[in-house]
C-alpha positions as CSV (number, residue, x, y, z in Angstrom):
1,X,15.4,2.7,24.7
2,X,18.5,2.7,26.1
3,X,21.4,1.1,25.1
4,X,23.2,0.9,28.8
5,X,25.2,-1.9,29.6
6,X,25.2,-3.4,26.5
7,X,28.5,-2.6,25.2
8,X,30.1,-5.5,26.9
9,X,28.0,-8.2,25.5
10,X,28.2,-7.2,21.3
11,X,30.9,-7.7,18.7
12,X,33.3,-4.6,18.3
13,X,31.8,-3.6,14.7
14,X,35.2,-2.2,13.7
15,X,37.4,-5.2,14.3
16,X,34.5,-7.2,12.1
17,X,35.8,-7.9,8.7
18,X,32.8,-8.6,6.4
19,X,33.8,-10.0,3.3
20,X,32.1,-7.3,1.3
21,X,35.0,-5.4,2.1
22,X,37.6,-4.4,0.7
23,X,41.2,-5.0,1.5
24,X,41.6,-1.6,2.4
25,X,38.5,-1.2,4.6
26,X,36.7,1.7,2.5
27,X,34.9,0.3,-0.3
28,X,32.0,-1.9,0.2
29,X,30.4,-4.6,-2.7
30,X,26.4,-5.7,-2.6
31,X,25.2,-8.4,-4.5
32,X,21.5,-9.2,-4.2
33,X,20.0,-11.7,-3.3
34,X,20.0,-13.9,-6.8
35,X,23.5,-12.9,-7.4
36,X,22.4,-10.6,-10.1
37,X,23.2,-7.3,-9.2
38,X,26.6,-5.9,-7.8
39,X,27.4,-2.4,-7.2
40,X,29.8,-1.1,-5.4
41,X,30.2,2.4,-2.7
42,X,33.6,3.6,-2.1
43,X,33.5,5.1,1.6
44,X,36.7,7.3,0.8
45,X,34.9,9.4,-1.4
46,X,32.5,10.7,1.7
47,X,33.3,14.1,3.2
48,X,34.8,13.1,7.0
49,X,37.7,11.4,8.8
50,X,38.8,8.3,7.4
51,X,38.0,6.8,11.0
52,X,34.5,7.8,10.5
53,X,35.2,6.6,6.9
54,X,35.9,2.9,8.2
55,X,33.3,2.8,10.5
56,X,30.5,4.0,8.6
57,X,31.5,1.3,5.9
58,X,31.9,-1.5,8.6
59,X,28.2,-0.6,9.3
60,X,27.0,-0.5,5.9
61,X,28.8,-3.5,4.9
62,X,27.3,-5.7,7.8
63,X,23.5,-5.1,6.3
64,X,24.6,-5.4,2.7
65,X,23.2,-9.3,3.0
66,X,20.0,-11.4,1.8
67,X,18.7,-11.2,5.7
68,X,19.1,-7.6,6.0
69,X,19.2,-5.6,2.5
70,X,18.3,-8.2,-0.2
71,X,18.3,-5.4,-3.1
72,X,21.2,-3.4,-4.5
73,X,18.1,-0.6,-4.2
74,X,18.1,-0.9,-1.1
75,X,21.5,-0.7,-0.6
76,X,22.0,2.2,-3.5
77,X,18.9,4.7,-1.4
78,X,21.0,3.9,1.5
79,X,24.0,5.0,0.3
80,X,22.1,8.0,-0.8
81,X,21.2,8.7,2.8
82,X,24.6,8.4,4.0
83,X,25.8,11.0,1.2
84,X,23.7,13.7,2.8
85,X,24.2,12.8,6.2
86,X,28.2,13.1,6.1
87,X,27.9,16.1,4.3
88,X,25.7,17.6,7.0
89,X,28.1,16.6,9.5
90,X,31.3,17.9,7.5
91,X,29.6,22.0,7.7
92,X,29.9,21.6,11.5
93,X,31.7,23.7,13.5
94,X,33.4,20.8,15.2
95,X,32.6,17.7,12.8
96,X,32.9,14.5,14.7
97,X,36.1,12.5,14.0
98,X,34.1,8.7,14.6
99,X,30.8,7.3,15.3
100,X,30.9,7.4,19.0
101,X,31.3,10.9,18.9
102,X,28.2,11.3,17.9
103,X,26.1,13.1,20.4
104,X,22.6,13.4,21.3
105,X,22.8,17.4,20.9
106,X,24.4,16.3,17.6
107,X,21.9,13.3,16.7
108,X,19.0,16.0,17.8
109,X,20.6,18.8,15.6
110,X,20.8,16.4,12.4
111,X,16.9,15.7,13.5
112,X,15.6,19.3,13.0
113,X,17.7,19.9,10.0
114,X,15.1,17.4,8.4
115,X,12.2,18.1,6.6
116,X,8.8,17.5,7.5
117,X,8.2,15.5,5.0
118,X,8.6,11.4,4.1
119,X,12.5,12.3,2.7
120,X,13.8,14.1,6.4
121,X,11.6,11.2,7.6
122,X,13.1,8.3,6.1
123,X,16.9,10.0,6.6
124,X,16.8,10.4,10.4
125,X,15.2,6.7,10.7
126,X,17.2,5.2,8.6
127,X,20.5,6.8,9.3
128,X,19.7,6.0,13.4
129,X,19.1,2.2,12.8
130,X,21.8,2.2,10.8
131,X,24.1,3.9,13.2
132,X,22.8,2.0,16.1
133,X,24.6,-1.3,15.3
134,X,27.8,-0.2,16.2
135,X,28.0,-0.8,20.1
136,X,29.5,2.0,20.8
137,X,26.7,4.0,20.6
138,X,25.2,4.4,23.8
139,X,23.8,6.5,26.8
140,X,21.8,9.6,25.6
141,X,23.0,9.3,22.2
142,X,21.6,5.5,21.8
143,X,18.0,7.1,23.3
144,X,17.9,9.8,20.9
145,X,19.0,7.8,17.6
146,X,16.4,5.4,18.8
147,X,13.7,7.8,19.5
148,X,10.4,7.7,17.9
149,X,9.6,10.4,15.2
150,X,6.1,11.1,13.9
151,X,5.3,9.8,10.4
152,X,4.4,13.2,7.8
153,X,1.3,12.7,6.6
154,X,1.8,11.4,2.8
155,X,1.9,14.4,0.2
156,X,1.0,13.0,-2.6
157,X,-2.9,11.7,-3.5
158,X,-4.5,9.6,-6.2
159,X,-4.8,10.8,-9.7
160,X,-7.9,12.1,-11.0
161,X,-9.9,10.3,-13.4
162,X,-8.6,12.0,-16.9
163,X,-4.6,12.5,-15.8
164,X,-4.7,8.1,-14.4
165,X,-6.4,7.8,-17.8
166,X,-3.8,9.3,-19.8
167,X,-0.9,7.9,-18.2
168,X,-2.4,4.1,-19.2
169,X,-3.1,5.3,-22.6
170,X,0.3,6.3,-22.7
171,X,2.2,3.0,-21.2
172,X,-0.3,0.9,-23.6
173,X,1.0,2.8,-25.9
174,X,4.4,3.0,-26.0
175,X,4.6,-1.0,-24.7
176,X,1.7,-2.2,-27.1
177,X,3.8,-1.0,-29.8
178,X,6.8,-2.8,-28.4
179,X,5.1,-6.2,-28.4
180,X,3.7,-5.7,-32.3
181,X,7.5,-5.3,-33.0
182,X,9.0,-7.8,-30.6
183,X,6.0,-10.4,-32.3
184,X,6.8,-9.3,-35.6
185,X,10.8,-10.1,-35.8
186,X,9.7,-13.8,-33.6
187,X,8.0,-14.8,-36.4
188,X,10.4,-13.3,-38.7
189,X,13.1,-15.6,-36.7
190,X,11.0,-19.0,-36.7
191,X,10.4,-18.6,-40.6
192,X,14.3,-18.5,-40.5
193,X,14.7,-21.1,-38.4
194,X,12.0,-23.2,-40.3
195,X,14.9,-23.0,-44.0
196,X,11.8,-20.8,-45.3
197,X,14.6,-18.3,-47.0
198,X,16.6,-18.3,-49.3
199,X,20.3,-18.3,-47.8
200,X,21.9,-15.1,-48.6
201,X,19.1,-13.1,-49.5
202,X,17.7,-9.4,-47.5
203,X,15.4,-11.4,-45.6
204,X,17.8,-14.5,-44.6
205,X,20.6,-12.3,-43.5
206,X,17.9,-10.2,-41.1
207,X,17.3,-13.8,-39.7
208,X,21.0,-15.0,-39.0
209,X,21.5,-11.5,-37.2
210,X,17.9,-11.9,-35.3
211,X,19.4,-15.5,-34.1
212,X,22.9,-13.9,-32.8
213,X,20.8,-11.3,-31.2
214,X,18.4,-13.9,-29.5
215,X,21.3,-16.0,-28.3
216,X,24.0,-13.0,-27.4
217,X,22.0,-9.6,-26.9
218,X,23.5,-7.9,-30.0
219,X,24.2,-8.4,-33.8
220,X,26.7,-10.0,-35.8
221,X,29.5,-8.1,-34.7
222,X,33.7,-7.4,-34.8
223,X,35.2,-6.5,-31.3
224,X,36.0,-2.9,-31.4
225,X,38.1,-0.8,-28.2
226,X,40.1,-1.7,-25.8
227,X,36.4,-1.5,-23.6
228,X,35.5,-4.2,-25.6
229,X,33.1,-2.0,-27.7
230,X,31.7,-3.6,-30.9
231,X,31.0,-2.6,-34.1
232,X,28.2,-4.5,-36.3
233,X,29.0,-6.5,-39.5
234,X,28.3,-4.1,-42.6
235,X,26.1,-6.7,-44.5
236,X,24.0,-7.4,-41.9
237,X,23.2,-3.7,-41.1
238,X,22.3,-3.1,-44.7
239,X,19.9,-5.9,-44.1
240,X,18.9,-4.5,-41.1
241,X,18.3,-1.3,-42.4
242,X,20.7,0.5,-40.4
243,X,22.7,0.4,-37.2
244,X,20.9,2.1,-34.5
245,X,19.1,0.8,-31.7
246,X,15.5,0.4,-33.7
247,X,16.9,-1.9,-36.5
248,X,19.2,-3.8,-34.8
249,X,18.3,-4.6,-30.5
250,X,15.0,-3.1,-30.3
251,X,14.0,-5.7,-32.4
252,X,13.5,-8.5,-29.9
253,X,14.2,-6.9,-26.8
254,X,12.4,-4.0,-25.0
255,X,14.1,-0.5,-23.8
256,X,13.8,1.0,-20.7
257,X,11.3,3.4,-21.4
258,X,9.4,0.2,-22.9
259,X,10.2,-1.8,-19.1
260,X,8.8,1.2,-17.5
261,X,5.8,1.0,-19.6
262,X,5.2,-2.5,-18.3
263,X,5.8,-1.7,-15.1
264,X,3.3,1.2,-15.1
265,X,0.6,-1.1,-16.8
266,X,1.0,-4.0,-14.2
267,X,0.7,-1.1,-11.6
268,X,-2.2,0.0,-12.9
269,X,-3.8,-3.6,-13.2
270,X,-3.0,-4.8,-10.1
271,X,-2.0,-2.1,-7.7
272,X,0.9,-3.4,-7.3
273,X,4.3,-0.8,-5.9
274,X,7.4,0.1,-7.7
275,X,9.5,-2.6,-5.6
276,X,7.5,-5.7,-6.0
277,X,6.7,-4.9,-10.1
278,X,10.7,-4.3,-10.1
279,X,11.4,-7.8,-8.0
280,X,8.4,-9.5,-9.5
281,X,9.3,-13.4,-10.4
282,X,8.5,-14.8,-14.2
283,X,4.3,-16.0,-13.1
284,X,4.0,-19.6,-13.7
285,X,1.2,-21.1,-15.7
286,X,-1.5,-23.4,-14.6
287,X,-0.5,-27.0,-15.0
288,X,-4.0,-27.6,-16.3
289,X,-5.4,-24.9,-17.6
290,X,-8.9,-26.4,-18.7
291,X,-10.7,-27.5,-21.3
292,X,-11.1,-23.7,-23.0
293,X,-8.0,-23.1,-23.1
294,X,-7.1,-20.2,-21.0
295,X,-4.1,-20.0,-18.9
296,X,-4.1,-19.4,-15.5
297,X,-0.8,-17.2,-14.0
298,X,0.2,-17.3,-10.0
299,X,2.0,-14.3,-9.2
300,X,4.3,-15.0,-6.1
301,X,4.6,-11.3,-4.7
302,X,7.4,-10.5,-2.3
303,X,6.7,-6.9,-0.1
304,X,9.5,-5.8,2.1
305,X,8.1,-4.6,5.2
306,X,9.5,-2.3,8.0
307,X,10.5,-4.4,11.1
308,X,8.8,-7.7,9.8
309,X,11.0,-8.9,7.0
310,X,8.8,-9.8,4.2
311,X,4.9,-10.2,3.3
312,X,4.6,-13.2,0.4
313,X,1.5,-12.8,-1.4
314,X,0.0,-15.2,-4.1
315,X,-2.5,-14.3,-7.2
316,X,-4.3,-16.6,-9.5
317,X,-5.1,-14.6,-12.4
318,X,-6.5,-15.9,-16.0
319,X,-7.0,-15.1,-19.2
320,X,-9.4,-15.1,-20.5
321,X,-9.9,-12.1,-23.3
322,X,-8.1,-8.7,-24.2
323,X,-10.2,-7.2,-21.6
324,X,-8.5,-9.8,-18.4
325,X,-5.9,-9.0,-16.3
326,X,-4.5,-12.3,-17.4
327,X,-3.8,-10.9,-20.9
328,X,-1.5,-8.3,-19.6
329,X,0.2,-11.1,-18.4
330,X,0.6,-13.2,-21.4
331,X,1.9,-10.3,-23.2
332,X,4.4,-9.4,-20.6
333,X,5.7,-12.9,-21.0
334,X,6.0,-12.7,-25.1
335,X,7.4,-9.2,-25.0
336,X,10.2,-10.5,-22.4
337,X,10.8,-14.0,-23.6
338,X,14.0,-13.5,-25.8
339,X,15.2,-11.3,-22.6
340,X,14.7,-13.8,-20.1
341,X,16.1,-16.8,-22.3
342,X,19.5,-14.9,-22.7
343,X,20.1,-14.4,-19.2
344,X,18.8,-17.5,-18.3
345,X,22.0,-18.6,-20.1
346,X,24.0,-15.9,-18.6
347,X,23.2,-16.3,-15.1
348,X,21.0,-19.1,-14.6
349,X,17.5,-19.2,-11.9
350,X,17.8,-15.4,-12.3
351,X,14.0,-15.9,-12.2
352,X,12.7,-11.9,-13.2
353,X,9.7,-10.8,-15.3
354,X,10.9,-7.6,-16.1
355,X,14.2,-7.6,-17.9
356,X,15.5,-5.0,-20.8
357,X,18.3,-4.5,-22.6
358,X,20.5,-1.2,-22.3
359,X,21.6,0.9,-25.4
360,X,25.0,1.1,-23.4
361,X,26.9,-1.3,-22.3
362,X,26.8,-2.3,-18.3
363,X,29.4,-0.9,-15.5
364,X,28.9,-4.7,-13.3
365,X,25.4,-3.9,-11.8
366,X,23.2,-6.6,-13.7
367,X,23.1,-9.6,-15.9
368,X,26.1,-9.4,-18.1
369,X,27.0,-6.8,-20.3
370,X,23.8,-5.6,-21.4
371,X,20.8,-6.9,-19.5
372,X,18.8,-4.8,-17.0
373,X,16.2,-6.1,-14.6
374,X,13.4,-4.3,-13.2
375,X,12.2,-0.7,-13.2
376,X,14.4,1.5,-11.2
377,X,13.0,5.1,-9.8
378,X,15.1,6.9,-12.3
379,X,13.4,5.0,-15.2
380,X,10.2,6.4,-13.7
381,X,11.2,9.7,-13.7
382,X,12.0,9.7,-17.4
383,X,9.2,8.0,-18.1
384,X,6.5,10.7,-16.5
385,X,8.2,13.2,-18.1
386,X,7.9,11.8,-22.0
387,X,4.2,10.7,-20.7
388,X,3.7,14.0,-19.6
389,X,2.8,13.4,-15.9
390,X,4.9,15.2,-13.3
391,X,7.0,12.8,-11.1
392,X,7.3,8.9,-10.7
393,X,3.4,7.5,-11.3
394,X,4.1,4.2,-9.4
395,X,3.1,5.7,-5.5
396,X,0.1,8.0,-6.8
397,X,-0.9,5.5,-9.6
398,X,-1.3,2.8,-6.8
399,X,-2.8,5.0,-4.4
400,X,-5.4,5.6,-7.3
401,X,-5.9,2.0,-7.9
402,X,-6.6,1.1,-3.7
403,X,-8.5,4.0,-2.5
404,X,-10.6,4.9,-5.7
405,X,-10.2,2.0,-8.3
406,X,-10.3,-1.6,-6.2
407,X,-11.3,0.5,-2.6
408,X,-9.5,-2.6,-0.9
409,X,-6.2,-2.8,0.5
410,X,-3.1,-4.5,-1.3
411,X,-0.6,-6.0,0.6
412,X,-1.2,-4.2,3.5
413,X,-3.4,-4.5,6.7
414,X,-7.1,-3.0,6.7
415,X,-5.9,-0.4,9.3
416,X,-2.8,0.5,6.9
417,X,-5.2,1.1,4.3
418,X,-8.0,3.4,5.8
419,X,-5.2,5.4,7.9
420,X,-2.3,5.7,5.1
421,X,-4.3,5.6,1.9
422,X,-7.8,6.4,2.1
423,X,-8.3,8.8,5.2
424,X,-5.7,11.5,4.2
425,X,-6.5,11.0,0.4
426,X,-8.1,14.6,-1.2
427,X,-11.0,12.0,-3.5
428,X,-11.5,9.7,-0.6
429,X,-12.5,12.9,1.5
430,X,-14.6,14.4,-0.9
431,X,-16.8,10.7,-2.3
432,X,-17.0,10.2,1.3
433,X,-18.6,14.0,2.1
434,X,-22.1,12.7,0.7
435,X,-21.9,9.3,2.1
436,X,-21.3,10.8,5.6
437,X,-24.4,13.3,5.1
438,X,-26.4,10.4,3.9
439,X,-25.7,8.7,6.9
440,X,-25.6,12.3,9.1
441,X,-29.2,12.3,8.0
442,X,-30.3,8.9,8.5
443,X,-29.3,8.9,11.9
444,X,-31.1,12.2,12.5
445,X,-34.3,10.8,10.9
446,X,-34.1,8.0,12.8
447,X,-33.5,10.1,16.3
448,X,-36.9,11.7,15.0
449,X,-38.7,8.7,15.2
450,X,-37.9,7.9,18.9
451,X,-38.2,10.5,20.5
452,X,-40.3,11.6,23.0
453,X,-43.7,12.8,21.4
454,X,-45.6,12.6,25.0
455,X,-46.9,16.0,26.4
456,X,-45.7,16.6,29.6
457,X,-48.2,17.8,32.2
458,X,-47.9,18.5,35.7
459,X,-51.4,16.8,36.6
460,X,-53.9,14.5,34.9
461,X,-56.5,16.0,32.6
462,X,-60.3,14.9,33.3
463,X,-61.0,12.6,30.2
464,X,-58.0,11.2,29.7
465,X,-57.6,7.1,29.3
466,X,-55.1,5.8,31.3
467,X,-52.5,3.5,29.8
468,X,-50.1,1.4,31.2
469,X,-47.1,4.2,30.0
470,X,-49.0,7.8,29.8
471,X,-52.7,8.8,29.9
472,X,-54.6,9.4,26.3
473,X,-56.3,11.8,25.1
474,X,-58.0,10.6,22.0
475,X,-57.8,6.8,22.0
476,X,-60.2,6.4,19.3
477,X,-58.2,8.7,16.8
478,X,-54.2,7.6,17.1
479,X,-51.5,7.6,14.3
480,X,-51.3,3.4,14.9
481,X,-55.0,2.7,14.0
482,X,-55.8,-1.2,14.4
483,X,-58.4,-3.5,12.4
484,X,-61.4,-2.3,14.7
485,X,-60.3,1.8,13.8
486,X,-59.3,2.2,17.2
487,X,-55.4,2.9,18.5
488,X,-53.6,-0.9,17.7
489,X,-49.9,0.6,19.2
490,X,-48.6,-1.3,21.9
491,X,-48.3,0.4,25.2
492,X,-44.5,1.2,24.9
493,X,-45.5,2.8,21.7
494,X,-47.6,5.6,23.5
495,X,-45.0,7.6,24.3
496,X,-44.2,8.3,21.0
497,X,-47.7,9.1,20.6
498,X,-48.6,13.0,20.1
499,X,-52.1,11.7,22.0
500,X,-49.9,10.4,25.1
501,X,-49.7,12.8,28.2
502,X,-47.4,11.9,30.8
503,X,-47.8,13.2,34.2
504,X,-46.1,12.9,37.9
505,X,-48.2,9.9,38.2
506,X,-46.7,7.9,35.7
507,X,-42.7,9.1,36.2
508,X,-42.6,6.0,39.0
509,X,-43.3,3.2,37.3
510,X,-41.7,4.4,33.8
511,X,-38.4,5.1,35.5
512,X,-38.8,1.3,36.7
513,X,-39.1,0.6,32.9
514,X,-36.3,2.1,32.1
515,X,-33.8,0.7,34.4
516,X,-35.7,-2.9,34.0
517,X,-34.6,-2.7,30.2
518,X,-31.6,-1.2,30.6
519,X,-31.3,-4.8,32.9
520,X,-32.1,-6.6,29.7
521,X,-29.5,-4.7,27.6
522,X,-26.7,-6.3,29.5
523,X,-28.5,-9.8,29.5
524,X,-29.5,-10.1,25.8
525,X,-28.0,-10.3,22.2
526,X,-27.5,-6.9,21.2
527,X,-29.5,-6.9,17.9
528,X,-32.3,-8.8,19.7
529,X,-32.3,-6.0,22.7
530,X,-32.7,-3.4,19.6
531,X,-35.1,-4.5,17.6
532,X,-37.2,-5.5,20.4
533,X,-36.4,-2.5,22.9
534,X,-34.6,0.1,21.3
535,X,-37.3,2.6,20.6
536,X,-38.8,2.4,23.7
537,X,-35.5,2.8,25.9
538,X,-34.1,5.6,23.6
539,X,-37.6,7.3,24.5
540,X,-37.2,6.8,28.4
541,X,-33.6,8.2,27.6
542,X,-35.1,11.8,26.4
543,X,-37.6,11.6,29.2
544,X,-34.9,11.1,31.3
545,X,-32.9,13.9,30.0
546,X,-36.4,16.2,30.3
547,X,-37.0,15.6,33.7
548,X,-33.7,16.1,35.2
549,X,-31.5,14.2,37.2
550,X,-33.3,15.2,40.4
551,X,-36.8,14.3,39.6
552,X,-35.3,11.2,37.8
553,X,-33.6,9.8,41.5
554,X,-37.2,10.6,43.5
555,X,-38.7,8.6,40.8
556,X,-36.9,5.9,41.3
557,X,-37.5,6.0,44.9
558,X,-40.8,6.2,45.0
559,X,-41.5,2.9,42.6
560,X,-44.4,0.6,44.5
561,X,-45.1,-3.1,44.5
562,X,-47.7,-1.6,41.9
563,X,-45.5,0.0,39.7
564,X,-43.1,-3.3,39.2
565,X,-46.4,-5.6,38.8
566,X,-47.6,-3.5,36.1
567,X,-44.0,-3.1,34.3
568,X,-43.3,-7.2,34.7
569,X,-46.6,-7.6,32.9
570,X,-46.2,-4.9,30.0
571,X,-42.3,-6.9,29.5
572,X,-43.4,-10.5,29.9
573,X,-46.8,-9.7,27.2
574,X,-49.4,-9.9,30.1
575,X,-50.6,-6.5,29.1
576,X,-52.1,-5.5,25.5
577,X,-53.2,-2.7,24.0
C-alpha cells in the first residue's frame, strides 16, 4: 500500500522526543505495563551511522508503551531483531547512512537474505512495521516494506505420546519437590510464629531467619561490597545448615528451573502458550465456594494478537481432587505465596502468579533486587535440556495438548486451529488417515447403493410388466419382497432393481422425473429433499450420465401430456406399487 502523499500530514519521528529517551538520543528505557520490569537498549552500541543510530531509537522508543509493546519481551525480541538487521546492513557495500535511505532494492535484498522459516519470517515483518512509522518512508520503499510475505509453514509438531509423558513427569518432578519443601519450612515458620520454640535454640534461630527471608528475600545478613552484596550471619547459617542457595532462599521461594517447571505443568494442563503462563495474573477464588468445600479459580488470560490488540479469556476451574486441574492451581498458589507477598510489599498490584527468586542479584529488570516474574524463553531452554527434551517445550507441548490432547482450539479461532495446528501437524495427518478411509469408504458404499441397477435395452422384451419407471422382468421374485411375497418397492425404487429394464420408451417421461425433482431440490429443506428424494435423483443422475448428453436433450423434448400426468401422480402418491 502506498505511502504517497502522506508525508505532509504525520509528525517528523525525529524531532519527537519520547520520554523513554535519553538525554542524548541513543539509549531507550521500557517499563511494562505494571511498572515492573525496565530494561534498557543503548542504540550506540548498533553497527551504523549515529543518524541511523537516532532514528532507529526514535522508532523503537515511540512503541516501547502499554498500547503498543506492553512487555519488556516484547521489547527485548525486538531489540533482537534490530541487532541482526543493522548488522546486515553494515556488510553492504554502500550501507545506508539513515532510514530514508532505505530502498526498495535494499528492503527487497534484506527480504531474500531471510530464511524460510518463522525466524526470517518474523524479522522482515517486524523490522518493516517497525520501520514504517517513520514518515519518511515512502514511494517504492513504503510498498515493499509493507508487502505481504507468505507465512512458513510451522516446523515444529506435537510430541509423541512417551517424550510429552516424560517431560510432565519431569516438571512434576522437579516442582512437586519444590512445594514439599516450600510446605515444609511454612509450617516450620508458623510453629515459630506460634512461641512453640524455645528462643535461641537450632530450630528457633532457623525460624527468625525463615521470617527475614519471608519479609526481605534473603537471610539475616551484614552488607558486604560496594555492590551492596551481602554476606549471611554466621549463627544463623549454622542453623541453616549451610550458606548456599538450598538451605538458605530455596527454602520458601522457588528457582527458575522450579518457575519453569510450573510453567511447563500449567502448559500442559491447560494448553496454555509461553506468553500468557509468563503474564498470567494471581487466579482469584470463588467468593462461595460451596458447601463441599472446593475452591473454584477464574483465570483472566490475556493473548496478544497480531493486528487486534488483545484476546481476554476467562476460566472457571475447581478443585476438586489431586487428579483436577484445580489442584494444580492451589499448589501453584502455596508454592508462590511467600514470593508474591514480598513483592507485593515491594511494588504493590504487581498482580503475577509466577514469581521466583534469582540466586543473583537483579541488574533493574524486575521487582527489586531479587524477584523474577514469569518464565522467559531462556529459562525454557535450560530447562529442556536438564529434562532432556531438545528445545523450549512450551510451542510443541501446546500444540500437543490442542491438536491431540483437548482436539479443540485455545485462544484462537476454529479456522486458526485446523489451518495452523492440526492440518500441517505429522499425528493429526496420520489419526486422520483411517478416519478419511472410513469415510472414503462410506461414501463409496453408499454410491453403490444408488446407482443404477436397471438393464438398459434398446427395445422392450415380450413378458415384461410395465412400471411406471422401467419394465420388469420378474415381478413376483424382487429383492424388496412385500407382505403378500410379491415386489413391495415403490416405483422410484425400480431402477435400482437388477429386475428393472429401461428402454427408449421410458427415457421421456424419466428425464421429466428428473428435472421435476431437481425443481423440488431448490424448493425444499435440504435434508427433507434427501431423505425423500435422494436415491432416486442420484439414480436419474447415472442414467443421465449413461445415456449421453444427446439422447438426454431428445428426451426431454419428446415428454407428452402422458409422460407429465404419470410423473405428477408417482410425486404427489397417486401411483403405488
Amino acid at each position: 500500500m502506498s505511502r504517497r502523499g502522506r508525508q505532509a500530514s504525520l509528525p517528523t519521528t525525529a524531532h519527537r522526543r519520547p520520554e523513554v529517551l535519553s538525554e542524548g538520543g541513543l539509549v531507550v528505557e521500557h517499563r511494562d505495563a505494571q511498572n515492573a520490569s525496565v530494561r534498557s537498549y543503548d542504540f550506540s552500541t548498533l553497527p551504523v551511522t549515529e543518524q541511523l543510530q537516532r532514528s532507529l531509537a526514535a522508532l523503537f522508543a515511540g512503541r516501547c508503551h502499554s498500547h503498543r509493546w506492553a512487555s519488556v519481551q516484547t521489547s527485548k525480541l525486538q531489540w533482537e531483531k534490530l541487532r541482526i538487521f543493522t548488522a546486515w546492513l553494515a556488510a553492504l557495500p554502500a550501507p545506508p547512512q539513515d532510514v530514508d535511505e532505505i530502498t526498495a532494492a535494499v528492503w527487497n535484498a534484506w527480504r531474500l537474505s531471510r530464511t524460510t522459516r518463522s525466524a526470517g519470517y518474523s524479522q522482515v515483518r517486524n523490522i518493516g512495521t517497525l520501520l514504517l512509522d517513520d514518515p519518511r518512508v515512502v514511494g517504492e520503499a513504503a510498498e515493499a516494506m509493507a508487502q505481504r510475505i507468505s507465512r512458513p509453514p510451522a516446523q515444529e509438531s506435537s510430541y509423541g505420546d512417551a517424550e510429552f509423558d516424560q517431560i510432565k513427569a519431569a516438571a512434576r518432578r522437579l516442582f512437586r519437590s519444590a512445594l514439599l519443601r516450600i510446605e515444609s519450612n511454612a509450617r516450620h515458620l508458623e510453629l515459630w510464629r506460634a512461641g512453640t520454640f524455645a528462643e535461641g535454640g537450632r530450630d528457633w534461630l532457623i525460624g527468625e531467619a525463615l521470617e527475614c527471608l519471608a519479609r526481605t528475600g534473603h537471610v539475616p545478613c551484614y552488607p558486604h561490597g560496594p555492590m551492596g552484596e551481602v554476606t549471611p550471619v554466621y549463627r544463623y547459617v549454622r542453623a541453616l545448615g549451610g550458606a548456599g542457595k538450598e538451605h538458605t532462599w530455596k527454602r520458601l521461594y522457588l528457582s527458575r528451573l522450579e518457575a519453569t517447571s510450573l510453567g511447563v505443568l500449567l502448559m500442559a494442563e491447560f494448553g496454555l502458550n509461553l506468553a500468557v503462563i509468563d503474564t498470567l495474573a494471581v487466579p482469584l477464588a470463588s467468593a462461595d465456594s460451596g458447601p463441599d468445600g472446593h475452591p473454584t479459580y477464574r483465570l483472566e488470560l490475556v493473548k496478544r494478537r497480531l493486528g487486534s490488540g488483545r484476546q481476554y479469556e476467562t476460566r472457571n476451574v475447581t478443585d476438586l481432587d489431586g487428579s483436577s486441574s484445580g489442584r494444580l492451581i492451589t499448589q501453584a498458589l502455596a508454592a508462590t505465596r511467600f514470593a508474591r507477598q514480598a513483592v507485593e510489599t515491594m511494588a504493590p498490584a504487581t498482580n503475577r502468579l509466577i514469581i521466583w527468586r534469582s540466586a543473583v542479584r537483579g541488574c533493574g529488570t524486575d521487582v527489586g533486587d531479587w524477584f523474577r516474574l514469569g518464565t522467559g524463553r531462556n529459562s525454557a531452554g535450560h530447562w529442556a535440556q536438564l529434562a532432556g527434551v531438545a528445545g523450549s517445550p512450551f510451542r510443541r507441548g501446546r500444540r500437543t495438548v490442542s491438536v491431540v490432547e483437548r482436539r479443540e482450539p485455545g485462544q484462537n479461532s476454529q479456522d486458526t486451529h485446523d489451518r495452523t495446528y492440526v492440518l500441517p501437524d505429522p499425528r493429526a495427518q496420520e489419526a486422520a488417515a483411517p478416519v478419511i478411509a472410513a469415510a472414503a469408504e462410506a461414501a463409496r458404499h453408499q454410491a453403490e447403493q444408488v446407482v443404477l441397477a436397471a438393464e438398459l435395452r434398446d427395445a422392450p422384451i415380450p413378458g415384461d410388466a410395465e412400471t411406471a419407471t422401467a419394465d420388469c422382468r420378474d415381478f413376483d421374485n424382487g429383492p424388496f419382497p412385500g407382505a403378500d411375497g410379491r415386489c413391495g418397492a415403490s416405483f422410484l425404487a425400480c431402477l435400482g432393481c437388477t429386475n428393472a429394464r429401461i428402454h427408449p420408451g421410458h427415457h421421456s417421461r424419466l428425464a421429466h422425473l428428473h428435472r421435476a425433482l431437481s425443481q423440488l431440490r431448490s424448493a425444499m429443506n435440504p435434508a427433507l429433499w434427501q431423505a425423500d428424494w435422494g436415491e432416486a435423483h442420484a439414480r436419474l443422475e447415472h442414467l443421465q450420465r449413461r445415456l449421453g448428453a444427446a439422447a438426454w436433450a431428445k428426451a426431454l423434448s419428446e415428454v407428452s401430456a402422458d409422460d407429465r400426468e404419470l410423473i405428477d401422480d408417482l410425486l404427489n402418491g397417486g401411483l403405488s406399487s
